[in-house]
N, C-alpha and C positions, 0 to 999 in steps of 0.2 A: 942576329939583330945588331941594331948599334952599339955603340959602345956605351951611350949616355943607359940603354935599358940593360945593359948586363949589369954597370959598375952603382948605380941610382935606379930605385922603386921611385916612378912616375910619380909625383905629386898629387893632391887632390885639389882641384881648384874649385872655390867658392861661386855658388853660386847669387850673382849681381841682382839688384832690381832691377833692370832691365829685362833680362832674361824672366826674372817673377812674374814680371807682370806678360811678358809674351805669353809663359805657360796657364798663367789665368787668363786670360784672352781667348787660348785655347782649349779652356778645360780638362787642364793636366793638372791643377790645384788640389789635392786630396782636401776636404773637408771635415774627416777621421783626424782625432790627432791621434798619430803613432809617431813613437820614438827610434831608433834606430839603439840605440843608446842602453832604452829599456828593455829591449831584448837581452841587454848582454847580461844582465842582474839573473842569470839561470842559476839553480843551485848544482846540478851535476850534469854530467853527461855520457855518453856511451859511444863507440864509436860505431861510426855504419859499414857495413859490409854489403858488397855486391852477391850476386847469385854464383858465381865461384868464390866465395871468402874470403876477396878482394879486399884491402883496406880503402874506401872509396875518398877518404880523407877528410869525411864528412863526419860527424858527430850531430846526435840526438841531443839536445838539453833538455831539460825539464826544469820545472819551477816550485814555486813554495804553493799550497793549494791557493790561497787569496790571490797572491800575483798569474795565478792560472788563469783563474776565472776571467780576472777583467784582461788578458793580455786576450786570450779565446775568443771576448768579444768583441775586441775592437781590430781580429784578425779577420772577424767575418765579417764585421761591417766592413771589411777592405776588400773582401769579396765579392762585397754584394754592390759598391764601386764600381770595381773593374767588369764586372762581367753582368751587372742589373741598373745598370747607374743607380744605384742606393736605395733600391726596393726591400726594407727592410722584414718585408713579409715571408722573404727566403731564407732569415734567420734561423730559425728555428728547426729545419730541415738539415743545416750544416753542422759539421763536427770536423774539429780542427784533430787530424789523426797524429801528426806529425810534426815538428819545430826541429830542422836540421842547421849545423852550423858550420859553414865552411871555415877550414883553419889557414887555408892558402889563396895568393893570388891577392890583388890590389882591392877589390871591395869587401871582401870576407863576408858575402852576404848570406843571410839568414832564408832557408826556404822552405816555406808554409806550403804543407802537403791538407787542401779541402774537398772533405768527401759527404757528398749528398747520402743523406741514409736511409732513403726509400730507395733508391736503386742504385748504394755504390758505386756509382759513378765520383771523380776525383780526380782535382786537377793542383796545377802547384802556380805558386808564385814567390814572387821572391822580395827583401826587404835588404838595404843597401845602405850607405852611407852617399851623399847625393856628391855627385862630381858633375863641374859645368862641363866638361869634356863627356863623358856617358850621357849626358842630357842633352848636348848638340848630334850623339852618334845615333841617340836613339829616336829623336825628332829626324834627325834627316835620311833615316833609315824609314822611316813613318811615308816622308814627304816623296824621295826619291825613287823606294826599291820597289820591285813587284809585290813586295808584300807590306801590310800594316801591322801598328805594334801597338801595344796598349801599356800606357804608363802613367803615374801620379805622384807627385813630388809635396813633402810636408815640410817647411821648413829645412831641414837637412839631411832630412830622410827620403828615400829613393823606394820607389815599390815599381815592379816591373813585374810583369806576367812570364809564363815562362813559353819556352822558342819550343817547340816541339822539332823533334828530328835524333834521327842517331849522328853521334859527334863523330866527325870527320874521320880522327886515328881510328876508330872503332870499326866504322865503316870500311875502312880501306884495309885494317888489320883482319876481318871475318867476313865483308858482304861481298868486297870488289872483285874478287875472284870465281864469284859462282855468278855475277852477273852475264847477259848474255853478250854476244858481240855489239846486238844492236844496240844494247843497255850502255856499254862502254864508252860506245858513238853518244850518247846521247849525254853521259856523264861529263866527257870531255868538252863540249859543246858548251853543258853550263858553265865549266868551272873557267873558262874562257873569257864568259859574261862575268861570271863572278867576279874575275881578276880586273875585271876591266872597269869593272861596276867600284871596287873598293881603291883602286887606282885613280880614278878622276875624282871622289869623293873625298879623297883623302882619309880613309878608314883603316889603318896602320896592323900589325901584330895577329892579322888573320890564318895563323898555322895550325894544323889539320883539327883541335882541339878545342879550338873560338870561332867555329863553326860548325853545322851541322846539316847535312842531307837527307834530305825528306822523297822517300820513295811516295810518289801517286798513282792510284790505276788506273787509266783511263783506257776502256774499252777493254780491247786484248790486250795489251801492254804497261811497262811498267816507268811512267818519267821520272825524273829526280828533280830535283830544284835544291839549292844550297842559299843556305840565312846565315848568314852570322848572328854568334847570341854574345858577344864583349865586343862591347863600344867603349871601352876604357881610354883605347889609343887613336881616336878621333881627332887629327888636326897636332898632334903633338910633336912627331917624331918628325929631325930635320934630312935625315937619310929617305931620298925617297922608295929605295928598294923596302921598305918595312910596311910604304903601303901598296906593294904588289906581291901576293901569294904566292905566285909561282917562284920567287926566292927564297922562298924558308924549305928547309932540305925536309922538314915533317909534311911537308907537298909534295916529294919527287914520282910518288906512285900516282898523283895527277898529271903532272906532267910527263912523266912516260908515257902513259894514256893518251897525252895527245899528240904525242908525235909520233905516234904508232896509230893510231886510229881518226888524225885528220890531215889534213892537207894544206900547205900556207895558204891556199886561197881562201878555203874553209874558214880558217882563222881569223884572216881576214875580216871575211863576210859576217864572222860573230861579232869580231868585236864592233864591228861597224854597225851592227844592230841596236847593241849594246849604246852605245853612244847616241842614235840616232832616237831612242827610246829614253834614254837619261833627259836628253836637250829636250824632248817632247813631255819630261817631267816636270823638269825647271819650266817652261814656259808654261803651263799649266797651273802649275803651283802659283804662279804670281806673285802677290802681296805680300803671299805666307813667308816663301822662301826669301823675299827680300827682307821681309822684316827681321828674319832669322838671321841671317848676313850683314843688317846693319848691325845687330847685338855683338857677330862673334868680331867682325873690323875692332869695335871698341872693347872689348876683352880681353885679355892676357890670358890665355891657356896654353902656353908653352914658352920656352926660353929661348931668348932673342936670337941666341946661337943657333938654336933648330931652323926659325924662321931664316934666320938666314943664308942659311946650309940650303935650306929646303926650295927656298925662292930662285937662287942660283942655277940648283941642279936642274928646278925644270923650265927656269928659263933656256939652259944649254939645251934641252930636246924641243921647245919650240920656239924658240929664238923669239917667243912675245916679251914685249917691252914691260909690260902689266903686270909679268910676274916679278922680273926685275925690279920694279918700283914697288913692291909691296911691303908693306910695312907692321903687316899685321898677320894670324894665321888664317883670320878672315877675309882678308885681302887675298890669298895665295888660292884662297878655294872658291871666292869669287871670281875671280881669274879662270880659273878653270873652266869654272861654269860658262864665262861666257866665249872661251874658246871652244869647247865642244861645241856652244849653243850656235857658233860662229860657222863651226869647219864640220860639222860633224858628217856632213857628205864627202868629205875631204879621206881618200883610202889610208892617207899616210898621219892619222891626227897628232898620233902619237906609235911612237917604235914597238914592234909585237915583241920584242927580247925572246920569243920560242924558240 
């Protein structure tokens, strides 16, 4: 990683009225008032353990009975939010099993494990401390990526749903090897698009553990597709290898993968997909994503030093003038945007570094 995320934990940058009011516009305004704050008032906790007796680094809190009851209900009403738009008829059905509390990492967020109790069925989400940087990754993870995400923002509280998949180290540590050949081809394929996909988007610090791979069936076989679940380092970092995967060494067993199981042309052709399907997303998006871009030009969420480390380096790989002049982290990714959206038939848009 750089030097500024070895030596400096990333700041937490406020979120503007500008940006407020974009996400009430779009109905990401939670209506619930939950604290971020109030969770932390737990009177003890325990710690959690994985299915080998793993210390997972996570901790169980619990509460005083009075501060139970109403935190329970305003955890379901956050439930019944995200996943009934606030049909509060499903109340009553739910039972809050769980309240875990991450000790590490830049949001230290809280996550609500909710189980229906006619057919234990049970799902999680999670509650955060709200960063304008998480909230541009997870909006333009929404707008751009093949997949959609669901999120609600209170004041200064952050609620996100949670990314289903098993997390990358894991995967590559127990699945990668019993996959088949064709599975391998198929894994490297994504993680291709993947690099390619958090590389023009500017989506930073994606090593094997802030993302996760999600096996699908379809038909006889088995696809993979990979998400990222931390948008912490969206737009911040001025080193631009931080937002390309395939430099972080907890990646190397994807990239052996693909240099054993494709071919430059291959490569090629993915990322060229990759690009050709982003620029087909930005023009799509429209209004949305410009509106978004006009918010983050006039925002400060990273140090003038990164911006201009970062502006540099990728003017040196495409010698556009645009990125040269940018003067903001919003500018640097507007830029991008509209060089993909410019060249993306273009084989050479950007260097495959494989």
């Amino acid at each position: 990683m750089s030097e500024s995320s070895v030596l400096f934990k990333k700041p937490s940058y406020p979120i503007n009225n500008a940006l407020l009011d974009y996400l009430e516009r779009f109905d990401r305004i939670s209506n619930v008032s939950v604290c971020y704050d109030d969770l932390l008032r737990f009177s003890g906790s325990i710690n959690v353990y994985d299915k080998n007796d793993q210390d997972t680094l996570w901790v169980r809190v619990y509460y005083s009975e009075y501060e139970r009851n109403e935190i329970d209900l305003i955890l379901k009403k956050i439930y019944s939010l995200l996943h009934s738009d606030g049909n509060t008829d499903i109340i009553k059905f739910l039972n809050i099993d769980a309240i875990d509390y991450c000790t590490f990492g830049n949001s230290k967020p809280f996550r609500i494990k909710v189980r229906n109790i006619l057919n234990d069925n049970y799902v999680h989400f999670y509650i955060k401390k709200a960063d304008a940087s998480r909230i541009y990754g997870l909006e333009l993870e929404h707008i751009l990526s093949p997949d959609k995400i669901n999120f609600l923002v209170h004041q200064d509280t952050l609620i996100e749903e949670h990314i289903i998949g098993i997390p990358g180290d894991v995967f590559m540590e127990t699945l990668l090897e019993k996959c088949t050949e064709t599975e391998k081809s198929q894994i490297a394929k994504e993680f291709v698009k993947f690099n390619e996909r958090c590389m023009i988007r500017l989506l930073g610090d994606m090593r094997a553990y802030n993302y996760v791979i999600l096996p699908i069936h379809d038909f006889d076989q088995v696809v993979y597709r990979i998400r990222p679940i931390d948008f912490d380092q969206q737009c911040y970092e001025g080193n631009f290898k931080i937002y390309r995967p395939q430099f972080f060494k907890e990646n190397s067993p994807m990239i052996q993968l693909i240099k054993n199981k494709l071919q430059t042309t291959s490569i090629e052709q993915y990322k060229n997909e990759e690009r050709a399907a982003l620029a087909k997303r930005v023009h799509s998006a429209g209004n949305r994503i410009q509106k978004l871009l006009k918010i983050m030009i006039n925002d400060e969420i990273a140090p003038d030093a990164h911006i201009e480390r970062l502006k540099l380096e990728l003017y040196r790989y495409t010698n556009d003038l645009k990125f040269k002049n940018a003067t903001s982290m919003g500018q640097i990714l507007e830029a991008a945007f509209e060089y993909v959206s410019m060249n993306y038939k273009n084989l050479n848009v950007f260097k495959s570094g494989f």
